[in-house]
VEXTORRO-94526 format. One record per residue (C-alpha): residue number from 0; residue in one letter; x, y, z negated. Coordinates in steps of 0.5 Angstrom, whole numbers, plus 2048, in hexadecimal, padded with zeros to 3 digits. Layout:
BEGIN
(rec NUM,'A',(X,Y,Z))
...
***
This chain:
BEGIN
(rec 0,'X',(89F,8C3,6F8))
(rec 1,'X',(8A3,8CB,6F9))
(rec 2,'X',(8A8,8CC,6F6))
(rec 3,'X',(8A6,8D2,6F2))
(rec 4,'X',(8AD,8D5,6F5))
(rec 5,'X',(8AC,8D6,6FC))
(rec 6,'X',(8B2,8DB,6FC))
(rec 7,'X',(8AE,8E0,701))
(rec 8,'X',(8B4,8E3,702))
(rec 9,'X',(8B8,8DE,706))
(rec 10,'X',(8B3,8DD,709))
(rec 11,'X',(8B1,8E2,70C))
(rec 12,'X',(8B9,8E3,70F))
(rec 13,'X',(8B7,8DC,713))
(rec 14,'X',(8B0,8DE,715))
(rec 15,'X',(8B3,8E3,717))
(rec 16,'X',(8B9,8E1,71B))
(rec 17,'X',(8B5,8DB,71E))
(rec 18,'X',(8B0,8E0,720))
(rec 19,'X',(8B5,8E5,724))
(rec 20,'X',(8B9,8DF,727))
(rec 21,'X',(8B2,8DC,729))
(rec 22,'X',(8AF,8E1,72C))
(rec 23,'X',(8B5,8E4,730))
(rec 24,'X',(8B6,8DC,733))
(rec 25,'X',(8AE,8DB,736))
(rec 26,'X',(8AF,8E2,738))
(rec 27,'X',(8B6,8E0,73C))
(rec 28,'X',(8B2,8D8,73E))
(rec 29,'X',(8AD,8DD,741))
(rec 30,'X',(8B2,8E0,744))
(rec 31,'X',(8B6,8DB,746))
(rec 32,'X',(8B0,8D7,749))
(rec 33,'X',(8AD,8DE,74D))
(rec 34,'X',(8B5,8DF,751))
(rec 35,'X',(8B7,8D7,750))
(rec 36,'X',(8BE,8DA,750))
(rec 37,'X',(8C3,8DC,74B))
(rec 38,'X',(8CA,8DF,74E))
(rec 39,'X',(8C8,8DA,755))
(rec 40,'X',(8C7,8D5,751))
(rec 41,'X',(8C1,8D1,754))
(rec 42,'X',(8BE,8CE,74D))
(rec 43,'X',(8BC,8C6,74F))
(rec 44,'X',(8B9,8C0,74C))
(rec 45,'X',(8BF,8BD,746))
(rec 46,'X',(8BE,8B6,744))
(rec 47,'X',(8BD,8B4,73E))
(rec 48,'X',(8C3,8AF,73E))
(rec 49,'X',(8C8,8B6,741))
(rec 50,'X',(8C6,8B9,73B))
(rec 51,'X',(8C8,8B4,735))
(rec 52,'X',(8CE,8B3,73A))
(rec 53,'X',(8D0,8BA,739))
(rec 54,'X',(8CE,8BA,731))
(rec 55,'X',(8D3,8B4,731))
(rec 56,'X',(8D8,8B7,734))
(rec 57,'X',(8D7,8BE,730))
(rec 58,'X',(8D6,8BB,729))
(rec 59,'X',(8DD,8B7,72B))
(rec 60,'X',(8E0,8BE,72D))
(rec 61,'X',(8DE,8C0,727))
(rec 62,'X',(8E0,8BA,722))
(rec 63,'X',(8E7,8BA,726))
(rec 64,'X',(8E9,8C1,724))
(rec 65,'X',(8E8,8C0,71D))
(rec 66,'X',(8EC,8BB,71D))
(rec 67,'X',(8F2,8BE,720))
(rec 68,'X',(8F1,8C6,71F))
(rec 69,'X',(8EE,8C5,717))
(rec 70,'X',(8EA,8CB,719))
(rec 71,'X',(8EF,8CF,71C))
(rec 72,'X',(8EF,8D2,722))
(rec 73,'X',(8EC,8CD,727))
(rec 74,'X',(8E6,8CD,724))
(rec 75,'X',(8E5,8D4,723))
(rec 76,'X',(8E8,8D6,72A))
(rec 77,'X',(8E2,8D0,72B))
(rec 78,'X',(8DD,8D4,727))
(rec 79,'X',(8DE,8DB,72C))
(rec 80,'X',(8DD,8D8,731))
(rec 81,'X',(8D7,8D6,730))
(rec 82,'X',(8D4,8DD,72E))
(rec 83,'X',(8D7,8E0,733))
(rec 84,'X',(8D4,8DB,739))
(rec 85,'X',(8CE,8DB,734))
(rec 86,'X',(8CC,8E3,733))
(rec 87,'X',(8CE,8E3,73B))
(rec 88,'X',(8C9,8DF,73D))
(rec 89,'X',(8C4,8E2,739))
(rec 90,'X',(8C5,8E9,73A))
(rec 91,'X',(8C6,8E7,742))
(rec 92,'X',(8BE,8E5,742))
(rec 93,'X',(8BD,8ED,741))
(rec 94,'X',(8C2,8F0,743))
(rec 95,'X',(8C8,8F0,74A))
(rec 96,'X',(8CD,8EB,749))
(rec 97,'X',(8D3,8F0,748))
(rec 98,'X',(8CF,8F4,743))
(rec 99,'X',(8CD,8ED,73F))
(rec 100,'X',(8D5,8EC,740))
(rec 101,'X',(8D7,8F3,73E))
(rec 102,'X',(8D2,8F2,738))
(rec 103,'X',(8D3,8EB,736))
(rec 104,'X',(8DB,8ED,735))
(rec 105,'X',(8DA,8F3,731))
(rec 106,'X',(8D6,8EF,72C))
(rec 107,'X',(8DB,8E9,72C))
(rec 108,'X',(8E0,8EE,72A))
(rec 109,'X',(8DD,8F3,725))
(rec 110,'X',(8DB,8EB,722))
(rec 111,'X',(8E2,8EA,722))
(rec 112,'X',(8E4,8F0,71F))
(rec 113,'X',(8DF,8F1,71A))
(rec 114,'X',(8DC,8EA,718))
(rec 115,'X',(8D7,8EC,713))
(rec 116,'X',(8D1,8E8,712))
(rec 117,'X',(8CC,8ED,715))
(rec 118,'X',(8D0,8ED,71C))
(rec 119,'X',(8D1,8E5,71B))
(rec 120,'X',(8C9,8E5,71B))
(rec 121,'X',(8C8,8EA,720))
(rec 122,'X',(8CC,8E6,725))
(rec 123,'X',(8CA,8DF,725))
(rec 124,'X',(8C2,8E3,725))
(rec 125,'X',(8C5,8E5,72C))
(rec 126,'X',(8C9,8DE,72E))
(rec 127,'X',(8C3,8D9,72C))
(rec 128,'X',(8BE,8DB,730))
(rec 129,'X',(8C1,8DB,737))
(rec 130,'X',(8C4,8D4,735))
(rec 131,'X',(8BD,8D2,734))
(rec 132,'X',(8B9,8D5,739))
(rec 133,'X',(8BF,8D2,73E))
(rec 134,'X',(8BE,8CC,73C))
(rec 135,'X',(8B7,8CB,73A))
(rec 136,'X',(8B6,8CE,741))
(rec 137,'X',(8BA,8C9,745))
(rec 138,'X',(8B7,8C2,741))
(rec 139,'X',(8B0,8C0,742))
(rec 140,'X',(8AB,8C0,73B))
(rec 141,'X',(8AB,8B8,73A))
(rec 142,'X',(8B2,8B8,73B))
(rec 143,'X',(8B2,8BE,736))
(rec 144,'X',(8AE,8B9,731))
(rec 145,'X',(8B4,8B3,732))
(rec 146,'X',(8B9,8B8,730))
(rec 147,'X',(8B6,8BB,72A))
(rec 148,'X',(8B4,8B5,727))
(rec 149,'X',(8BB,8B2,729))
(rec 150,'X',(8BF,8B9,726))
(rec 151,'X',(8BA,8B8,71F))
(rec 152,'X',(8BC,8B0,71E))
(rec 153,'X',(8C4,8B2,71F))
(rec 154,'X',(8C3,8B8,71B))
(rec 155,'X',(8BF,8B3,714))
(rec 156,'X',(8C5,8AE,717))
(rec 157,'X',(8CA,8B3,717))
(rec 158,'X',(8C9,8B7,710))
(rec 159,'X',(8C7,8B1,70C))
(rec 160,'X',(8CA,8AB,70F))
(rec 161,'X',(8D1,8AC,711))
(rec 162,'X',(8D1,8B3,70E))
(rec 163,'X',(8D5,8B6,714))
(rec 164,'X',(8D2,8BB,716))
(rec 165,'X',(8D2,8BE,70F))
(rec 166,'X',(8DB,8BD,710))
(rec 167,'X',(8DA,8C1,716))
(rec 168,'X',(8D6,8C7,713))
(rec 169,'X',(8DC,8C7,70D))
(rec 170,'X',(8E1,8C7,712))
(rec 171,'X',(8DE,8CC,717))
(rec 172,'X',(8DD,8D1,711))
(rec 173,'X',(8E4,8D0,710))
(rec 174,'X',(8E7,8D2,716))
(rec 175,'X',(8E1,8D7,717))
(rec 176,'X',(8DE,8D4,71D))
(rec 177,'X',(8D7,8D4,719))
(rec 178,'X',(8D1,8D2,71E))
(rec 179,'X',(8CB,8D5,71A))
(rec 180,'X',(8C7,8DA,717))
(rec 181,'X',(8CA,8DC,710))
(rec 182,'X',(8C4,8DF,70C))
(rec 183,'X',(8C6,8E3,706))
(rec 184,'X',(8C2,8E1,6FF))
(rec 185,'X',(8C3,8E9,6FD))
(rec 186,'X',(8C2,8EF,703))
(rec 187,'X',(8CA,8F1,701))
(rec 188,'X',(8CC,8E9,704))
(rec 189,'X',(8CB,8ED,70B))
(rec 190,'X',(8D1,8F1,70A))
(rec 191,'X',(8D5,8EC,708))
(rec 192,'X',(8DC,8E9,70C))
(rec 193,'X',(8DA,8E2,710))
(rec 194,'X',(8DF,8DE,70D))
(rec 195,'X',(8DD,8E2,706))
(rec 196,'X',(8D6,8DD,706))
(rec 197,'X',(8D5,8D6,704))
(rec 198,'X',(8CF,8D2,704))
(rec 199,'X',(8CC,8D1,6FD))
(rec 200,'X',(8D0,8D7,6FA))
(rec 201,'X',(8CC,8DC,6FC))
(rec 202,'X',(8CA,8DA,703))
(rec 203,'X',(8C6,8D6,708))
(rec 204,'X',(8C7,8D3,70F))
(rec 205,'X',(8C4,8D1,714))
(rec 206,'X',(8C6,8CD,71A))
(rec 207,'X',(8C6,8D0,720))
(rec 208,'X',(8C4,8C9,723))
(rec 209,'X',(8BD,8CA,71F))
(rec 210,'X',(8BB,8D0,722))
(rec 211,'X',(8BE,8CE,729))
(rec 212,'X',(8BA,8C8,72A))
(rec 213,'X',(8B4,8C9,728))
(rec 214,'X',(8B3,8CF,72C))
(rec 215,'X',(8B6,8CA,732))
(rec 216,'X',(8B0,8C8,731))
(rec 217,'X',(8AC,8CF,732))
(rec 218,'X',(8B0,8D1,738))
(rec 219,'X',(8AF,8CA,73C))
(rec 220,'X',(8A7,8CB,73A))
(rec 221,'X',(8A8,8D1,73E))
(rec 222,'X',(8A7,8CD,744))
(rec 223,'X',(8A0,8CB,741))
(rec 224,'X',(89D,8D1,740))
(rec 225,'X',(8A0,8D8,73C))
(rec 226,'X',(89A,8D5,736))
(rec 227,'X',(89E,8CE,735))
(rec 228,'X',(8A5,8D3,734))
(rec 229,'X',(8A1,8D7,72F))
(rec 230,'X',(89E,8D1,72C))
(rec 231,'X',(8A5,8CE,72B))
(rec 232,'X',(8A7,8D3,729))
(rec 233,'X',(8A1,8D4,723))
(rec 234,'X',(8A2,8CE,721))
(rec 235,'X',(8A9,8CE,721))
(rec 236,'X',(8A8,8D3,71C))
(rec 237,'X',(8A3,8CF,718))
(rec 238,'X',(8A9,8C9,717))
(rec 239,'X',(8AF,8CE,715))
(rec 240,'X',(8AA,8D0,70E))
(rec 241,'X',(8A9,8C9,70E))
(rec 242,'X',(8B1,8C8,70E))
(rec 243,'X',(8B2,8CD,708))
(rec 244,'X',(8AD,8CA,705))
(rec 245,'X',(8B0,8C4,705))
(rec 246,'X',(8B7,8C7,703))
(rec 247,'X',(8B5,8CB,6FD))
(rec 248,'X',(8B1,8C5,6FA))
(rec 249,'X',(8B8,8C1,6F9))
(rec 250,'X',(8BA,8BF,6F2))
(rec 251,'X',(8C1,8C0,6F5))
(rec 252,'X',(8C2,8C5,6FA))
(rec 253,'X',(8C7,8C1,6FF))
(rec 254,'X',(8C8,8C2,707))
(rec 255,'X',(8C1,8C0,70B))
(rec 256,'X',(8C0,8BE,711))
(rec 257,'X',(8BA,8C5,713))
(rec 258,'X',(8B9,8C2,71A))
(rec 259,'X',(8B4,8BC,719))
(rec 260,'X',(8AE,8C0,717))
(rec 261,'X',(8B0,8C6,71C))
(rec 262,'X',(8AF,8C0,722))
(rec 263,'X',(8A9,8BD,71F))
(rec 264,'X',(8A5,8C4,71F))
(rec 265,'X',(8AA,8C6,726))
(rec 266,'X',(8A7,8BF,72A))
(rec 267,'X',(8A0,8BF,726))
(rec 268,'X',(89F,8C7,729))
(rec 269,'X',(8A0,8C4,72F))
(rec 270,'X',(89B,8BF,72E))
(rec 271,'X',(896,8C3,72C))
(rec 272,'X',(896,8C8,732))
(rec 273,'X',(896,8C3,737))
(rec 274,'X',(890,8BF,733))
(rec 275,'X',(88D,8C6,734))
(rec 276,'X',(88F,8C8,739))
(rec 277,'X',(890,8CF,739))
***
């Protein structure tokens, strides 16, 4: 049954912010595909056991930086570098490396300066998408299923079983290091100081993982063809409603795990499309 509070205007700010950072991350895929380089870097096959290696050892990072800074300034420092690299990269696939540079600092910094909500938003708009495409471009689509249906386990695991990463985002928020979309339930939420929102009190969050796999996903079904992207993608968007719906039908509204229904709906797009056959 639907609930009879959709709360449109949440999401709406997710439908949003999912269809900006999608379309811009099958843009770049394109891209990255036409050219096969980025910054001279030759984009190749990566197997599937270097990136749960690599998920390892950033999770551990991570984790390892809670535990000796408590939020503080390791994990920020952490946090920066990842939009800094993250925004580079994107605006690297439309623009010349120096201007990307140039641009990519200006932002980091105005966000350092001026941490508001609104610029929190803008700039993961602009860090996910190369991230995704990047990688999505660098990994076949099969190896992109195993990923995400391995990411989505580890997210149901993580959130409800050993609960680590609900530790890990109130840490994050603490030290201001806050990777996810924060949507405000009140337009004037926007204008709000970063460290002024907190989930449930007036706020929502959404992981930037659970925008960046599923469009992993997309950028890999680029190889393909651009219909497979764009069917991801769609389906993608089918899979966050299904999430909200999910979310809001809770008796107790309490931390989720949103990637489950997006990779479902990510890898059964791709199924689609190639059962299709566009």
């Amino acid at each position: 049954m639907i609930p009879r509070n959709l709360n449109l205007k949440m999401f709406f700010q997710e439908l949003v912010s999912f269809c900006l950072i999608g379309v811009i991350s099958v843009f770049s895929a394109a891209k990255i595909y036409g050219s096969n380089l980025i910054s001279g870097v030759q984009v190749s096959a990566v197997p599937w056991w270097q990136f749960l290696l690599a998920f390892g050892i950033g999770t551990a990072v991570i984790l390892g930086l809670i535990r000796i800074a408590h939020g503080g300034f390791f994990l920020r420092l952490f946090f920066l570098f990842a939009l800094f690299s993250g925004t580079w990269i994107t605006l690297g696939v439309f623009t010349s490396d120096n201007l990307a540079l140039i641009l990519s600092l200006l932002l980091v910094s105005f966000y350092i300066i001026w941490p508001y909500v609104w610029l929190h938003n803008l700039v993961l708009i602009l860090t996910l998408p190369g991230v995704a495409a990047f990688f999505g471009a660098s990994i076949n689509p099969w190896t992109a299923i195993f990923i995400l249906m391995f990411m989505a386990a580890y997210d149901y695991v993580a959130v409800y079983k050993t609960k680590h990463m609900v530790k890990m985002a109130k840490v994050m928020i603490s030290g201001r290091a806050v990777f996810a979309m924060v949507f405000p339930e009140h337009w004037p939420g926007f204008a709000a100081r970063l460290d002024e929102a907190r989930p449930g009190e007036g706020f929502m969050m959404l992981g930037t993982g659970d925008f960046v796999f599923p469009l992993i996903m997309a950028a890999s079904a680029y190889a393909v063809s651009a219909a497979s992207a764009w069917t991801v993608l769609i389906f993608s968007l089918i899979g966050l409603l299904a999430m909200h719906l999910i979310f809001i039908s809770q008796k107790v509204r309490r931390p989720m795990p949103a990637l489950p229904p997006l990779a479902a709906f990510a890898i059964l797009g791709f199924l689609m499309s190639i059962l299709i056959k566009f």
